[in-house]
VMD Tcl script that draws the C-alpha trace (Angstrom):
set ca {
  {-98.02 -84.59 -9.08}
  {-97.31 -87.31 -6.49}
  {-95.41 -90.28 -7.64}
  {-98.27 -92.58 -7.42}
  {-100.93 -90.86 -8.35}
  {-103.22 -91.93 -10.90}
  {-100.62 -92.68 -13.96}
  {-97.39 -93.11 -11.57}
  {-96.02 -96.63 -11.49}
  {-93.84 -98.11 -8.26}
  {-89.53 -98.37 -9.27}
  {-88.17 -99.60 -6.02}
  {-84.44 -99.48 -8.20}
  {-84.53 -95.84 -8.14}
  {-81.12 -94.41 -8.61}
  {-81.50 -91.87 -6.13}
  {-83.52 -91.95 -2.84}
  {-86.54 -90.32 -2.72}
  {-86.85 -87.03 -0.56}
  {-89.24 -86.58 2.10}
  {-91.77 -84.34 -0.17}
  {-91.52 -87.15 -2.80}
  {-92.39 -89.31 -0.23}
  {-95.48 -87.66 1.32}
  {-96.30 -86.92 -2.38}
  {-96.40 -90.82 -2.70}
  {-97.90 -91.74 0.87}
  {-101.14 -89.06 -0.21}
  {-101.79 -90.49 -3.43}
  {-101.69 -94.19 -2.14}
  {-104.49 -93.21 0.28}
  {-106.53 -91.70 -2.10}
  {-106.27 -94.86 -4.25}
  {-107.32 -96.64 -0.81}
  {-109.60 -94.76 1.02}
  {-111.30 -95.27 -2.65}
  {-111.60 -99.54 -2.46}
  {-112.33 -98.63 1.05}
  {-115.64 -96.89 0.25}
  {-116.39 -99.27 -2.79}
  {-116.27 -102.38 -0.51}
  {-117.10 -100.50 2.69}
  {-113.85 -102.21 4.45}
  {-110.69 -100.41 5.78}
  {-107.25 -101.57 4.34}
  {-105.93 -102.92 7.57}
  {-108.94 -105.49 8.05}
  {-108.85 -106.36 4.34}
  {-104.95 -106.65 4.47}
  {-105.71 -109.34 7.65}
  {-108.60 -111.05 5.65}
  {-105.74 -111.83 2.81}
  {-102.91 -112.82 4.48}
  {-105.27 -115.35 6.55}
  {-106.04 -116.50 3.19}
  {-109.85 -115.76 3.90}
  {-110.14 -113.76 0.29}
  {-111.17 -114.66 -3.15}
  {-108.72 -113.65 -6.01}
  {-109.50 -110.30 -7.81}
  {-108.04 -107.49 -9.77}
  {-108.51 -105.12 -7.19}
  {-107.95 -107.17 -4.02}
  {-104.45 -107.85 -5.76}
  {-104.31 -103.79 -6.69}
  {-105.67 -103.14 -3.48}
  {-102.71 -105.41 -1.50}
  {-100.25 -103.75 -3.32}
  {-101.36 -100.44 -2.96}
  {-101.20 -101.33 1.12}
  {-98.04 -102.42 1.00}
  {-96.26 -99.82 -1.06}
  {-98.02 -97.40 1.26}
  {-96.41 -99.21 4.40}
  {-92.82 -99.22 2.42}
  {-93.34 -95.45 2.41}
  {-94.22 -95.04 5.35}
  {-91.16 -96.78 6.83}
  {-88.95 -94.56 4.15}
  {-91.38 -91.55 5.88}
  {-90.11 -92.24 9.39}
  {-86.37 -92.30 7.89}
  {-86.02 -89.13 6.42}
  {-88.03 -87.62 9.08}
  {-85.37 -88.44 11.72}
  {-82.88 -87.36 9.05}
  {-84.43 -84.03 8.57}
  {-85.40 -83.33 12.30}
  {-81.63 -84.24 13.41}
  {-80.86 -82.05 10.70}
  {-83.15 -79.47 12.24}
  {-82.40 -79.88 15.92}
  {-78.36 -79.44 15.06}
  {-78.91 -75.99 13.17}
  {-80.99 -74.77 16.47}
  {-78.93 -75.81 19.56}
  {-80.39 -74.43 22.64}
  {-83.67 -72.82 20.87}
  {-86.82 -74.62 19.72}
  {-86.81 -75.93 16.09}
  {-88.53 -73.46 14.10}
  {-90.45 -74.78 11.17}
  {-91.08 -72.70 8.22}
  {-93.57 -73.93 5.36}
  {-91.61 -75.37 2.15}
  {-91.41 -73.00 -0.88}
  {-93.55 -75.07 -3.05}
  {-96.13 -75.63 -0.79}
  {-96.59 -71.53 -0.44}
  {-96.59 -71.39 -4.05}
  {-99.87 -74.72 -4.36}
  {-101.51 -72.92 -2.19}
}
mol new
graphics top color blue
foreach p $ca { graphics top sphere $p radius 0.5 }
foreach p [lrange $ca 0 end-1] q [lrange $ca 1 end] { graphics top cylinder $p $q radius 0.2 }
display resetview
């Protein structure tokens, strides 16, 4: 199950780096948890995220779960774009002069 998914908690001091399925593991279950405050307050998380840092919101447990939430997904999303230059640099070297062929990952055939 993805890393922050319902009983996953955030350890930026990781000893390893995450890979990239860890990481879209991570970026899908932070926008379930979001798309969720989304439809309770009927807001998307890039207006509420404005609304905050203008200081326009009133305290709450979920505004602060919701912030957090936001950001972590926009850390991952940074470590996304990383390892996907990694791994298509990676791909584009092992098919010199031929288009990169992508293939679905193992695990992924066997979820589905």
């Amino acid at each position: 199950m993805a890393r922050y998914g319902v009983e996953q908690v955030f350890t930026p001091q990781s000893p390893k780096d995450p890979t990239l399925e860890e990481i879209l593991q991570d970026i899908h279950g932070l926008d379930r948890r979001l798309q969720k405050l989304e439809q309770q307050y009927w807001m998307l998380s890039e207006d509420l995220y404005t609304l905050y840092r203008l200081g326009e919101l009133e305290q709450s447990r979920d505004l602060i779960r919701w912030v957090g939430y936001y950001e972590l997904r926009q850390e991952r999303q940074r470590a996304y774009a990383t390892a996907l230059r990694e791994r298509l640099l990676a791909l584009r070297s092992a098919s010199v002069g031929h288009p990169i062929s992508l293939r679905p990952h193992l695990a992924a055939l066997t979820e589905a």
